[in-house]
PDB file of N, CA, C and O in Angstrom:
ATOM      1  N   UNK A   1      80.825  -4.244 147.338  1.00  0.00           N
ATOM      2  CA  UNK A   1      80.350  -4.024 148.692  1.00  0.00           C
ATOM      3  C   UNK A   1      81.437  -4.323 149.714  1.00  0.00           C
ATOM      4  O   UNK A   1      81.360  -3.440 150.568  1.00  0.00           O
ATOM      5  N   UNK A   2      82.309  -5.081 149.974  1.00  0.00           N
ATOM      6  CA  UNK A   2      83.469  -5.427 150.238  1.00  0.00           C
ATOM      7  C   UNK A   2      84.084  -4.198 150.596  1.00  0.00           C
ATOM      8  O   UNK A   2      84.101  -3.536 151.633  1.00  0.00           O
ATOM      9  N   UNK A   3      84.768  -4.018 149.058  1.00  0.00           N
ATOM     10  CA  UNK A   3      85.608  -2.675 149.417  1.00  0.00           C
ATOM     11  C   UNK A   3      85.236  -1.889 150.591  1.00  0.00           C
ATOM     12  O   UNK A   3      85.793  -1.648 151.662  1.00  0.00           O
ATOM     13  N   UNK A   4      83.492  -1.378 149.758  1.00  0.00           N
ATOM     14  CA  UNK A   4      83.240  -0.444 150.941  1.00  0.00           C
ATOM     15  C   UNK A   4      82.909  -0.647 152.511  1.00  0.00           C
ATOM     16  O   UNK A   4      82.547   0.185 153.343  1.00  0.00           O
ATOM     17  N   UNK A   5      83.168  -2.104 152.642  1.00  0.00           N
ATOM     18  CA  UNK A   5      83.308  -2.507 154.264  1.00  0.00           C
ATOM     19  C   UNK A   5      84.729  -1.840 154.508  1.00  0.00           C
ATOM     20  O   UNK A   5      84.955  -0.780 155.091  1.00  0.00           O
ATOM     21  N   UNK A   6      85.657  -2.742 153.903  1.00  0.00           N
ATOM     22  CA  UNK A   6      86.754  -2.650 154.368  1.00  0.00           C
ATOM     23  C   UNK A   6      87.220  -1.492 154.116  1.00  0.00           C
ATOM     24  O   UNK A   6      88.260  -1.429 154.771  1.00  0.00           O
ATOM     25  N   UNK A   7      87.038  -0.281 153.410  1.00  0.00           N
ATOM     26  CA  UNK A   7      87.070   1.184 153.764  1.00  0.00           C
ATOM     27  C   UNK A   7      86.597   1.816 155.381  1.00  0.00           C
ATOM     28  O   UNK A   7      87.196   2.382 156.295  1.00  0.00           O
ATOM     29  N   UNK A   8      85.739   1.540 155.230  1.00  0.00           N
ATOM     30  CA  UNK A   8      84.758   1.441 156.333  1.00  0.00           C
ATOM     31  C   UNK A   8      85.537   0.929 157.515  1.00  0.00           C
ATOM     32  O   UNK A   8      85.847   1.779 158.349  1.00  0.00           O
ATOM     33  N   UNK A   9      85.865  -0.176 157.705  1.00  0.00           N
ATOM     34  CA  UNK A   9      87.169  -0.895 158.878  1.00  0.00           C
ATOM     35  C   UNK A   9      88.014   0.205 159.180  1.00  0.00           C
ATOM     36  O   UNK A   9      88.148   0.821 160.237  1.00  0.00           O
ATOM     37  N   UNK A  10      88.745   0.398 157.708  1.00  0.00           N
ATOM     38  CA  UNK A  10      89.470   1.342 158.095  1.00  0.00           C
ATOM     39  C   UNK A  10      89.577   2.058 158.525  1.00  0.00           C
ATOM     40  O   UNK A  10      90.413   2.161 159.422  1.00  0.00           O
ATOM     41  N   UNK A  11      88.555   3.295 158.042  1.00  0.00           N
ATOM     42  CA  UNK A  11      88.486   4.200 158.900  1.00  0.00           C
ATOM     43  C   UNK A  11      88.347   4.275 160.248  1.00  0.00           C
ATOM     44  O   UNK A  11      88.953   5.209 160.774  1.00  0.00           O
ATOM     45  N   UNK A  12      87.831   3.682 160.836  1.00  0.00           N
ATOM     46  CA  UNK A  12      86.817   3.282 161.790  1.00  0.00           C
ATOM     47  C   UNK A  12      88.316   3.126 163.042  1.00  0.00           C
ATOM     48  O   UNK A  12      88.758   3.653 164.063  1.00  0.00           O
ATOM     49  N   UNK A  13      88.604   2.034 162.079  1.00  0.00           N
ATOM     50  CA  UNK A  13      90.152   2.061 162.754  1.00  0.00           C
ATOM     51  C   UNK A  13      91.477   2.869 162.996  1.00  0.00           C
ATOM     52  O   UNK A  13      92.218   2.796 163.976  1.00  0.00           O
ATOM     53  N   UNK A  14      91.594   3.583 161.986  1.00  0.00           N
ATOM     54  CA  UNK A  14      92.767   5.053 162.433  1.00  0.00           C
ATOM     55  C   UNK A  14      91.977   5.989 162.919  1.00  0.00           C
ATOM     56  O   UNK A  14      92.557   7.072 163.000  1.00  0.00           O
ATOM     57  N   UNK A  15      90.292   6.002 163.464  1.00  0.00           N
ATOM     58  CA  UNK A  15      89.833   7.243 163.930  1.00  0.00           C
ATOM     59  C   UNK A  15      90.060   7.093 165.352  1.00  0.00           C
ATOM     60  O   UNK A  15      90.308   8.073 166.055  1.00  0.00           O
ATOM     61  N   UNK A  16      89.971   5.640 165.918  1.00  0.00           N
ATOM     62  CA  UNK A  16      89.602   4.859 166.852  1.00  0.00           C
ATOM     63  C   UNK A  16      91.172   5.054 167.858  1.00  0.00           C
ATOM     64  O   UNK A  16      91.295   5.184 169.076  1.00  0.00           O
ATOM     65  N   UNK A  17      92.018   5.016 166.974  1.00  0.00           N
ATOM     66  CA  UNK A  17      93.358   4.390 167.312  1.00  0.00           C
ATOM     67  C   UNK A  17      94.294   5.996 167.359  1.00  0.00           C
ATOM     68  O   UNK A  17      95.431   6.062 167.825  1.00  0.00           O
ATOM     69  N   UNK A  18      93.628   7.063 166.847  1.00  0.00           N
ATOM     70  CA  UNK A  18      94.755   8.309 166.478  1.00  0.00           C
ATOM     71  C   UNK A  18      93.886   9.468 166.902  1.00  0.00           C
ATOM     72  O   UNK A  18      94.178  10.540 166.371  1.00  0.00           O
ATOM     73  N   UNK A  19      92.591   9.470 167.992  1.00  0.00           N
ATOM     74  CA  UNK A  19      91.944  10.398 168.262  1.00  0.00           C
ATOM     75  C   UNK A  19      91.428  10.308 169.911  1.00  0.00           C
ATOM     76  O   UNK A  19      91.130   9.343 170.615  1.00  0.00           O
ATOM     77  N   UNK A  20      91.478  12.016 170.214  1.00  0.00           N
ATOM     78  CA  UNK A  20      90.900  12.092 171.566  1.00  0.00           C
ATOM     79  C   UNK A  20      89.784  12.293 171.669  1.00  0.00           C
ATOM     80  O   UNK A  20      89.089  12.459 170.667  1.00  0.00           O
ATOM     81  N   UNK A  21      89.225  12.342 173.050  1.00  0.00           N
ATOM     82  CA  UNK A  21      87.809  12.334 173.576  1.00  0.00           C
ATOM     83  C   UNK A  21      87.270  13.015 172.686  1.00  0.00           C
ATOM     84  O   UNK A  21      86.429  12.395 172.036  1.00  0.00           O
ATOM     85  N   UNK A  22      87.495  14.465 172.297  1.00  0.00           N
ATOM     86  CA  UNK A  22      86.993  15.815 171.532  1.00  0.00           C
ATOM     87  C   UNK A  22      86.833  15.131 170.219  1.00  0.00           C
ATOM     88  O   UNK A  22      85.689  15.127 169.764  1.00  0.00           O
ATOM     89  N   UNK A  23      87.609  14.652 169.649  1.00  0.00           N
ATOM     90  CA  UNK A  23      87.763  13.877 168.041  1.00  0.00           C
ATOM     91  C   UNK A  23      86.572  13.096 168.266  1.00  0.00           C
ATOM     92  O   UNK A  23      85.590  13.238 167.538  1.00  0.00           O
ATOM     93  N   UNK A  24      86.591  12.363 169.129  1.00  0.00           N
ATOM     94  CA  UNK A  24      85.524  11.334 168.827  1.00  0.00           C
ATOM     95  C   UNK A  24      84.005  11.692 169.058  1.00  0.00           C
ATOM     96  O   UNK A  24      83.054  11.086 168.566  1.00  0.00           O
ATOM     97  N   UNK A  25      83.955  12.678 169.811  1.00  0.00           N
ATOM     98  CA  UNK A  25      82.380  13.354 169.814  1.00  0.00           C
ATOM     99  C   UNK A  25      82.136  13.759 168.345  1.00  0.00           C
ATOM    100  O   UNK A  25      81.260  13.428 167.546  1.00  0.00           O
ATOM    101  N   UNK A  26      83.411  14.748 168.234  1.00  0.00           N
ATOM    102  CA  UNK A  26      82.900  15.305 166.643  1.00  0.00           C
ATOM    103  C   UNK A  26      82.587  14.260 165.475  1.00  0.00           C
ATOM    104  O   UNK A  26      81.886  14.548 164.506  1.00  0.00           O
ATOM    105  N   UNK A  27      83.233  12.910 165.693  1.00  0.00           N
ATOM    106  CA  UNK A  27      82.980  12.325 165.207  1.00  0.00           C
ATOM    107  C   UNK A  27      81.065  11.424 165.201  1.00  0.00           C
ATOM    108  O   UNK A  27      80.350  10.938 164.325  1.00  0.00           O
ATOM    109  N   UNK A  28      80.970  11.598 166.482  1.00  0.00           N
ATOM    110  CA  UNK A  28      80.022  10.630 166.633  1.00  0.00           C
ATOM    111  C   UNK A  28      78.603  12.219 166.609  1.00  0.00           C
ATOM    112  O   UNK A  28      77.447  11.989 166.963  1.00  0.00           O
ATOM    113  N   UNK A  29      78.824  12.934 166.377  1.00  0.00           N
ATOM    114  CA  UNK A  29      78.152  13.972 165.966  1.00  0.00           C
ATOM    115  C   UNK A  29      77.643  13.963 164.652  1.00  0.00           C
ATOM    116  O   UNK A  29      76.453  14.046 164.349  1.00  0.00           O
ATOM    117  N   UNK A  30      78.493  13.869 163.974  1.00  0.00           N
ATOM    118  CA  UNK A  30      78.361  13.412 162.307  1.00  0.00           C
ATOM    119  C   UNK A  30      77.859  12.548 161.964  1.00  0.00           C
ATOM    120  O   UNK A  30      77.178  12.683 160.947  1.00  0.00           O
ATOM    121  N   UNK A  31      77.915  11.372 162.540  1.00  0.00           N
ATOM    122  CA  UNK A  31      76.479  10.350 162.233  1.00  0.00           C
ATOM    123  C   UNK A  31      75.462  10.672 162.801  1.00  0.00           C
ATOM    124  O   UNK A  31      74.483  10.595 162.058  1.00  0.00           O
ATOM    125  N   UNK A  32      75.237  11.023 163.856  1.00  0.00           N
ATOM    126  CA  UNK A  32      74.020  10.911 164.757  1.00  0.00           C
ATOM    127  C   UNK A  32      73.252  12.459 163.828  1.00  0.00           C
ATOM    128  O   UNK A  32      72.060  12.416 163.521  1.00  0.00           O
ATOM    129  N   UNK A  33      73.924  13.432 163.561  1.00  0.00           N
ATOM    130  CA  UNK A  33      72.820  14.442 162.975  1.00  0.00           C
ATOM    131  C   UNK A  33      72.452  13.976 162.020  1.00  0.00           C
ATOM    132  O   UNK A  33      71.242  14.012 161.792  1.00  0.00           O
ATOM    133  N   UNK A  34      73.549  13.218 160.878  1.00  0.00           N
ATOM    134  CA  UNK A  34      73.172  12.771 159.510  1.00  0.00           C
ATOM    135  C   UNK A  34      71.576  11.911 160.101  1.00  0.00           C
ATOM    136  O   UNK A  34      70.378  12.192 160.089  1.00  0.00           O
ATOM    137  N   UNK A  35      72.415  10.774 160.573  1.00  0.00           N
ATOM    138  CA  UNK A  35      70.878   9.761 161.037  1.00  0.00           C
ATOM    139  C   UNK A  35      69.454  10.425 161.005  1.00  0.00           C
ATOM    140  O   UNK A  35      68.460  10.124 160.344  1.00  0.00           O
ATOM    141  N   UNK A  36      69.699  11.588 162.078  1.00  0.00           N
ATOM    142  CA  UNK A  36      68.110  11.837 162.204  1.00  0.00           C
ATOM    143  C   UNK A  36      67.666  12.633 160.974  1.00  0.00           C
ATOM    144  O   UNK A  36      66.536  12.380 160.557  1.00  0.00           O
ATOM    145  N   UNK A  37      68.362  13.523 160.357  1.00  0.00           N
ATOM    146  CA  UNK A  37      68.163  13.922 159.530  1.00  0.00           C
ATOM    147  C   UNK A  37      67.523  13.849 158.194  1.00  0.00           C
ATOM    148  O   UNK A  37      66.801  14.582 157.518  1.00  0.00           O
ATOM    149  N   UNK A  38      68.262  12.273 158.039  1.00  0.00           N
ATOM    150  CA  UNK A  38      68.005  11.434 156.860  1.00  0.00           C
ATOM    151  C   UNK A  38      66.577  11.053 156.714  1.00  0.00           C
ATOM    152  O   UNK A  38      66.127  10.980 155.571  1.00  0.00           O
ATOM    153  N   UNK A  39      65.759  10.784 157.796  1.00  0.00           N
ATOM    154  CA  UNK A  39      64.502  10.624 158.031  1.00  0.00           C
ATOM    155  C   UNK A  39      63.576  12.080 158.001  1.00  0.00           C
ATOM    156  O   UNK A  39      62.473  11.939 158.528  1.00  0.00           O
ATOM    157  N   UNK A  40      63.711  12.724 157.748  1.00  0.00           N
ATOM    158  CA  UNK A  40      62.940  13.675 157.999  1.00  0.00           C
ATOM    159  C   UNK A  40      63.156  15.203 156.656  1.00  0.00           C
ATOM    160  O   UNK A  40      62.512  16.250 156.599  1.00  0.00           O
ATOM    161  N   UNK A  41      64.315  14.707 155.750  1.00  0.00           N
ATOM    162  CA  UNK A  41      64.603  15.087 154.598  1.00  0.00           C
ATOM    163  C   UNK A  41      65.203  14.768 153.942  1.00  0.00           C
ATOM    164  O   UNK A  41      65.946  13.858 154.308  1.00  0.00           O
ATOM    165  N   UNK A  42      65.362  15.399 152.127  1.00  0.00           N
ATOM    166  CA  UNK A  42      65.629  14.508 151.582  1.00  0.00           C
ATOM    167  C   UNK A  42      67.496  14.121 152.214  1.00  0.00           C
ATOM    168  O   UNK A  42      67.998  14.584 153.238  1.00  0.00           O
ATOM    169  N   UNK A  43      68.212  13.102 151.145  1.00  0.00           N
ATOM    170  CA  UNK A  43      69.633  12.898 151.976  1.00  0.00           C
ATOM    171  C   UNK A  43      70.698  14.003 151.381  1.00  0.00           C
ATOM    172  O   UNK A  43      71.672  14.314 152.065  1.00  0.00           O
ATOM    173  N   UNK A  44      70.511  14.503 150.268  1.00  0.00           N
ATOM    174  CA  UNK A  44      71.117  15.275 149.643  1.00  0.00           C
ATOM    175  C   UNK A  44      71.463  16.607 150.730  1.00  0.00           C
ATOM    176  O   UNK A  44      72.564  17.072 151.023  1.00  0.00           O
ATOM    177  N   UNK A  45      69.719  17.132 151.325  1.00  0.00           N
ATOM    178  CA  UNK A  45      69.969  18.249 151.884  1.00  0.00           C
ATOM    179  C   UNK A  45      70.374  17.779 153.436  1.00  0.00           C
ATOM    180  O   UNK A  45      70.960  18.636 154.096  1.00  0.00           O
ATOM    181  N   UNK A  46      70.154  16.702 153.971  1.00  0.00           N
ATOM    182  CA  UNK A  46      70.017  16.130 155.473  1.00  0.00           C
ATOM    183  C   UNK A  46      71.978  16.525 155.342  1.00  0.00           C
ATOM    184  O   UNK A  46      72.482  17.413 156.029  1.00  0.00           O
ATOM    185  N   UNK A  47      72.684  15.788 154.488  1.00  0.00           N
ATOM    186  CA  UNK A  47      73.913  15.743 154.560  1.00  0.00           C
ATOM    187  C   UNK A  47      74.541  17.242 154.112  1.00  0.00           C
ATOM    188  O   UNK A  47      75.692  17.487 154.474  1.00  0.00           O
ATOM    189  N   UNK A  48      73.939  18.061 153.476  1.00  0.00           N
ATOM    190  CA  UNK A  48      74.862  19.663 153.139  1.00  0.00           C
ATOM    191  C   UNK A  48      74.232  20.493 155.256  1.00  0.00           C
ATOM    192  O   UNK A  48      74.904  21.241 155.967  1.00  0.00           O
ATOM    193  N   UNK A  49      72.884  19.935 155.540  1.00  0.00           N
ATOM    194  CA  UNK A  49      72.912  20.608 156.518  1.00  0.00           C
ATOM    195  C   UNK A  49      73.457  20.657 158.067  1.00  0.00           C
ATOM    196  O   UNK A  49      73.469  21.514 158.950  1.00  0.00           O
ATOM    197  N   UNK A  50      74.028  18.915 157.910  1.00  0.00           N
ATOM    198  CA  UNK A  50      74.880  18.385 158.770  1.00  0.00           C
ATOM    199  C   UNK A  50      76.159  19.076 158.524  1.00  0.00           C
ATOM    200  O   UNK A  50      76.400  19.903 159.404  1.00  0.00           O
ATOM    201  N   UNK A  51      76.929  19.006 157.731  1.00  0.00           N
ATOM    202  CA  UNK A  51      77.991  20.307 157.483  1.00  0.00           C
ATOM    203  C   UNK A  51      77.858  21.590 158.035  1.00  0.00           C
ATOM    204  O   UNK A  51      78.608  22.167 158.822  1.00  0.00           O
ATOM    205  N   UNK A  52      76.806  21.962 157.520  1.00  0.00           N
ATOM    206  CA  UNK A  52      76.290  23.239 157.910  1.00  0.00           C
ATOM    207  C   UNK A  52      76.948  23.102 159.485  1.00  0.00           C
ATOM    208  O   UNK A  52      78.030  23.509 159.908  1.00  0.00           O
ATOM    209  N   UNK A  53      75.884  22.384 160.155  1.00  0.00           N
ATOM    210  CA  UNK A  53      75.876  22.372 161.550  1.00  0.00           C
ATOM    211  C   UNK A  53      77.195  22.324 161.882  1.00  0.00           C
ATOM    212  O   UNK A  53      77.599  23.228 162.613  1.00  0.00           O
ATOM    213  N   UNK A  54      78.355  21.069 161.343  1.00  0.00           N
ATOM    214  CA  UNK A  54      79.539  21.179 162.046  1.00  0.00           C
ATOM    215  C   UNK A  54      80.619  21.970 161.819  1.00  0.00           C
ATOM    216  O   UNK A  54      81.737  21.822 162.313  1.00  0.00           O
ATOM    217  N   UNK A  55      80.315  22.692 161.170  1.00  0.00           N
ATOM    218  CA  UNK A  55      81.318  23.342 160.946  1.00  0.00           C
ATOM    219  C   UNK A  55      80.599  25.365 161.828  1.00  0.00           C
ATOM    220  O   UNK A  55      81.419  26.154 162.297  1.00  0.00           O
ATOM    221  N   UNK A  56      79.782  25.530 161.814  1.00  0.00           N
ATOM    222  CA  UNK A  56      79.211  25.749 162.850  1.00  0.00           C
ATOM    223  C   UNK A  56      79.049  26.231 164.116  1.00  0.00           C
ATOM    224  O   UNK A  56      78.757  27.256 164.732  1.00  0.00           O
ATOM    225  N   UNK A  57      79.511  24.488 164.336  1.00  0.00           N
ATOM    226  CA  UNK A  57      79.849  23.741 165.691  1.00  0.00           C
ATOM    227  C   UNK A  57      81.268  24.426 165.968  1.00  0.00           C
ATOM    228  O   UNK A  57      81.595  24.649 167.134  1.00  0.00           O
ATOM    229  N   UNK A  58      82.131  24.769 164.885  1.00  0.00           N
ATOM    230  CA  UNK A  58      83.260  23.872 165.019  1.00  0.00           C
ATOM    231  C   UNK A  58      84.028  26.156 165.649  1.00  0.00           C
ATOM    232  O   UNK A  58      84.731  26.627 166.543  1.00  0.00           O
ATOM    233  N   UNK A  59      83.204  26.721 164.384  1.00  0.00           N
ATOM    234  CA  UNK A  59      83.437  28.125 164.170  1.00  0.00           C
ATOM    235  C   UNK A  59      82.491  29.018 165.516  1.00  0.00           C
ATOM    236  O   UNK A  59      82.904  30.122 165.872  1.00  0.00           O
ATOM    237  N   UNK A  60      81.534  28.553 166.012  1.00  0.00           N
ATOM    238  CA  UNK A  60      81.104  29.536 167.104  1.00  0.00           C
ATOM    239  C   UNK A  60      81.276  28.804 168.289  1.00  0.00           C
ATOM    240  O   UNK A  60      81.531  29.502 169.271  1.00  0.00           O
ATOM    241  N   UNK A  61      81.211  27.639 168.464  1.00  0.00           N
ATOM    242  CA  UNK A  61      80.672  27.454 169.938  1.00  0.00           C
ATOM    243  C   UNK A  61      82.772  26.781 170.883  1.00  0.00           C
ATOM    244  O   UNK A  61      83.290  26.965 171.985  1.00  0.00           O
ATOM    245  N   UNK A  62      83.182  26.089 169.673  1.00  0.00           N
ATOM    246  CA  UNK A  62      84.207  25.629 170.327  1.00  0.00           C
ATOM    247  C   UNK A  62      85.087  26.791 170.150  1.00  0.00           C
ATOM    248  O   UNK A  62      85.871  26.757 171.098  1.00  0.00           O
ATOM    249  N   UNK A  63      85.379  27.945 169.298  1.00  0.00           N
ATOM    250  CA  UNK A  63      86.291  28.696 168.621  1.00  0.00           C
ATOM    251  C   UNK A  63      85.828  29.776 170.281  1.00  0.00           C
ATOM    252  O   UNK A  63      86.346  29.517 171.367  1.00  0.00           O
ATOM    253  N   UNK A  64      84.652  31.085 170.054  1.00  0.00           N
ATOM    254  CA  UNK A  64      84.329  31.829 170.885  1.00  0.00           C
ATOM    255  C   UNK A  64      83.374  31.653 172.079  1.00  0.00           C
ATOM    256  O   UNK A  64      83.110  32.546 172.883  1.00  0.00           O
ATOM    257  N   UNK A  65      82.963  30.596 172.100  1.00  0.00           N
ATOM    258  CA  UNK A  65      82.177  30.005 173.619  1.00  0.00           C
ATOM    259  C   UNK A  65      83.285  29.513 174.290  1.00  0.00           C
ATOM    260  O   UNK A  65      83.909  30.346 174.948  1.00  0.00           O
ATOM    261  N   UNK A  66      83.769  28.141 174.292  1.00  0.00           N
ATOM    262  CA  UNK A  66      84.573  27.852 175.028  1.00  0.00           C
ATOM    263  C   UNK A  66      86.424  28.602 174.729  1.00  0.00           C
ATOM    264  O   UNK A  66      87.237  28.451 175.641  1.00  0.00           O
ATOM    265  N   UNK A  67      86.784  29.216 173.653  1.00  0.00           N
ATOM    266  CA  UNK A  67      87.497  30.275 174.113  1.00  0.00           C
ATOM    267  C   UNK A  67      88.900  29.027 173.874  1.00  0.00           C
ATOM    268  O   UNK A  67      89.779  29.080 174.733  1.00  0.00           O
ATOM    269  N   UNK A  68      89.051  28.054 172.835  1.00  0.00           N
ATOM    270  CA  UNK A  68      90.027  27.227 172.797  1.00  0.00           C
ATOM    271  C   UNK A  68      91.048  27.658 172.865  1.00  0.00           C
ATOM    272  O   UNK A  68      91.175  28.762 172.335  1.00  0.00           O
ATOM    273  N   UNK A  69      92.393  26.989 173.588  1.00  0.00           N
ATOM    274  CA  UNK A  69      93.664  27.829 173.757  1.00  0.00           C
ATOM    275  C   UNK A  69      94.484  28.293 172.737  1.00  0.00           C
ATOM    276  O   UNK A  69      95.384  29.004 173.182  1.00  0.00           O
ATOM    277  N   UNK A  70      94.511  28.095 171.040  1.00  0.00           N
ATOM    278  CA  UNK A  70      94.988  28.337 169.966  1.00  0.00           C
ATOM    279  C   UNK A  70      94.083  29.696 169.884  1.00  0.00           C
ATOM    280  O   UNK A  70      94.462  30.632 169.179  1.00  0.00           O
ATOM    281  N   UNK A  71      93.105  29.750 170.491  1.00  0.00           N
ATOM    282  CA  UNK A  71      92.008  31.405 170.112  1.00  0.00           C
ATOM    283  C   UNK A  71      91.457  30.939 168.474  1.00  0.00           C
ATOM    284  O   UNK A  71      90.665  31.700 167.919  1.00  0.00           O
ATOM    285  N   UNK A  72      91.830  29.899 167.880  1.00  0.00           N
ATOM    286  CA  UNK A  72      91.591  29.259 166.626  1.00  0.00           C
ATOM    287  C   UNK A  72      90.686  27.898 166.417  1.00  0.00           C
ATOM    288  O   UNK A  72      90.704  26.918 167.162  1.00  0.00           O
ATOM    289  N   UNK A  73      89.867  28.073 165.193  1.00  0.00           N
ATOM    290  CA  UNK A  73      88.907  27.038 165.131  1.00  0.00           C
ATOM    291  C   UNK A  73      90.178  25.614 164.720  1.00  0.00           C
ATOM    292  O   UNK A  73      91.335  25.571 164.302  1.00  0.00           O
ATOM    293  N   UNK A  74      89.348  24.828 165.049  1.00  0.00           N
ATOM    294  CA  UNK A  74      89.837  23.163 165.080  1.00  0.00           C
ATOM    295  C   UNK A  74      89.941  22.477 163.668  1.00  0.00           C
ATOM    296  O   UNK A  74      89.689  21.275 163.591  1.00  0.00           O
ATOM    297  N   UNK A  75      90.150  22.891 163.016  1.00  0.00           N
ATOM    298  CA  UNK A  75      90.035  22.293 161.556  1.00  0.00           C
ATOM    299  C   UNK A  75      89.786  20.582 161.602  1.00  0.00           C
ATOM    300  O   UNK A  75      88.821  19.927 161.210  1.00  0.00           O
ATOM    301  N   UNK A  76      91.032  20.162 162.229  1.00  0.00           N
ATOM    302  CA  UNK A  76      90.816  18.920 162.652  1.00  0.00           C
ATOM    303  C   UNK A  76      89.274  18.089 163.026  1.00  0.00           C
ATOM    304  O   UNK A  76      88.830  16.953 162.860  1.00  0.00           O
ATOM    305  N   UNK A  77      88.920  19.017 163.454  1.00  0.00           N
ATOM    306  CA  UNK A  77      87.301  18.524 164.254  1.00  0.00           C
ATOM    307  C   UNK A  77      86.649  18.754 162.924  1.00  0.00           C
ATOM    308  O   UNK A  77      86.264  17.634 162.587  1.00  0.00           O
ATOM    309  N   UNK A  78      86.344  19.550 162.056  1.00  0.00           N
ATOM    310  CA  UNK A  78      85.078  19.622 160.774  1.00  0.00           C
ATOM    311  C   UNK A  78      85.562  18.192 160.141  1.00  0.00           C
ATOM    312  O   UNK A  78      84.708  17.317 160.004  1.00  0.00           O
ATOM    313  N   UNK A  79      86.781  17.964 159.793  1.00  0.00           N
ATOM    314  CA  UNK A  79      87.353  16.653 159.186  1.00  0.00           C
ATOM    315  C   UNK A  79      86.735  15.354 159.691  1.00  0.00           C
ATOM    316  O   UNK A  79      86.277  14.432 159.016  1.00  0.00           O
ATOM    317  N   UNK A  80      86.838  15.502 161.418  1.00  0.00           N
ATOM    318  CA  UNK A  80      86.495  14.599 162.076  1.00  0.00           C
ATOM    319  C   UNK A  80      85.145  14.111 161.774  1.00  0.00           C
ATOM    320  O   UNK A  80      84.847  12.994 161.350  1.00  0.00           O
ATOM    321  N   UNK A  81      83.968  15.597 162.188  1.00  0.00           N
ATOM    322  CA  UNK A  81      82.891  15.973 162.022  1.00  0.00           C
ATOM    323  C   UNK A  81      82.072  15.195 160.048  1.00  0.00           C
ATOM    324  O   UNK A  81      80.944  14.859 159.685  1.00  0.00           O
ATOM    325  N   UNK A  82      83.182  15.241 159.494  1.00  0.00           N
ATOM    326  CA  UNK A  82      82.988  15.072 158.121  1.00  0.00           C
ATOM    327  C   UNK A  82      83.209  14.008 157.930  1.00  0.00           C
ATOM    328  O   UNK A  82      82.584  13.561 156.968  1.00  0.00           O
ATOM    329  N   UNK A  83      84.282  12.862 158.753  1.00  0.00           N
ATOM    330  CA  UNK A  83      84.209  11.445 158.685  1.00  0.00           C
ATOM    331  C   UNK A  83      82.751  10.756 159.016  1.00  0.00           C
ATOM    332  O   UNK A  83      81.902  10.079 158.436  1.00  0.00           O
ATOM    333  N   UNK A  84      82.884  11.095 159.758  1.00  0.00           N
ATOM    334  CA  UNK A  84      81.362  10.673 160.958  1.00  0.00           C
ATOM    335  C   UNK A  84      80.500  10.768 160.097  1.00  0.00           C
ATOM    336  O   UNK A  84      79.654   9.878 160.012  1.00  0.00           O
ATOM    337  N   UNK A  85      80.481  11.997 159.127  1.00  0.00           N
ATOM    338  CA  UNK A  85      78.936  12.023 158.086  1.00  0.00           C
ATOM    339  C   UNK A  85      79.052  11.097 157.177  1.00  0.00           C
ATOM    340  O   UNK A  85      78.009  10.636 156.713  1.00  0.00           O
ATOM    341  N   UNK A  86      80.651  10.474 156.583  1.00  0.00           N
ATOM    342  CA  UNK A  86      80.377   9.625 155.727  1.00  0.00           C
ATOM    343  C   UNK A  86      80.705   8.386 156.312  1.00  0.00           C
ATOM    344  O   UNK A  86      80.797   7.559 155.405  1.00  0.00           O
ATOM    345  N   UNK A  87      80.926   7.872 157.424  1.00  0.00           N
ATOM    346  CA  UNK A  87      80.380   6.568 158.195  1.00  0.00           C
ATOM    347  C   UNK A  87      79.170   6.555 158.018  1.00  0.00           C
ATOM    348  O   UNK A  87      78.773   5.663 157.268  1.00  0.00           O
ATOM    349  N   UNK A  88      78.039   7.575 158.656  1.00  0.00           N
ATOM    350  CA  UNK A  88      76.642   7.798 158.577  1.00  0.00           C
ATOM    351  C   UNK A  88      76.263   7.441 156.831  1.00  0.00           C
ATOM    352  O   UNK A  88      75.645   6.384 156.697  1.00  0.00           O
ATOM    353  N   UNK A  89      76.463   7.942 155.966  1.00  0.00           N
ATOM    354  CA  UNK A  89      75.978   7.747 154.654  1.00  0.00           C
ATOM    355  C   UNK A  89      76.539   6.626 154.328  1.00  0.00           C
ATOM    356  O   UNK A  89      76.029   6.307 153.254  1.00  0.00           O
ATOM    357  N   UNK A  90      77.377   5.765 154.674  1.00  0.00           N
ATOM    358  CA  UNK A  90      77.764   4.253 154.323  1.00  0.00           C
ATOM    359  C   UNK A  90      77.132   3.568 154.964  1.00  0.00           C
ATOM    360  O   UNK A  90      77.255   2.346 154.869  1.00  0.00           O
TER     361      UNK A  90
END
């Protein structure tokens, strides 16, 4: 159990320390869908549909809504998006 704190620290800590505003939503996106999710199905599917969502997130709304200046999805952000889910499942 240990370990998986201090995994946990870690991360927590180079996300904290090596990311902008945008990083950290996507991040805090990824727990908060997992969370509600988890309650209301099983965790197996709560967590493939949180993916679902961020990546998603990541391919319609930031890529052709807001029109990002690369004209390219964020890869960076699903990663981000994908930390956040496994903070949430720890």
């Amino acid at each position: 159990m240990d370990l998986l704190k201090r995994i946990r620290q870690k991360i927590d800590e180079f996300c904290f320390n090596h990311m902008r505003m945008d990083g950290a939503q996507h991040l805090i996106a990824g727990i908060l869908i997992y969370d509600v999710l988890k309650y209301l199905i099983p965790v197996w599917s709560a967590i493939l549909i949180t993916l679902i969502i961020l990546v998603a997130n990541v391919l319609l709304l930031d890529k052709w809504v807001k029109k990002v200046k690369q004209g390219a999805a964020a890869w960076h952000d699903i990663v981000r998006g994908a930390i956040g889910l496994l903070l949430g499942v720890l």
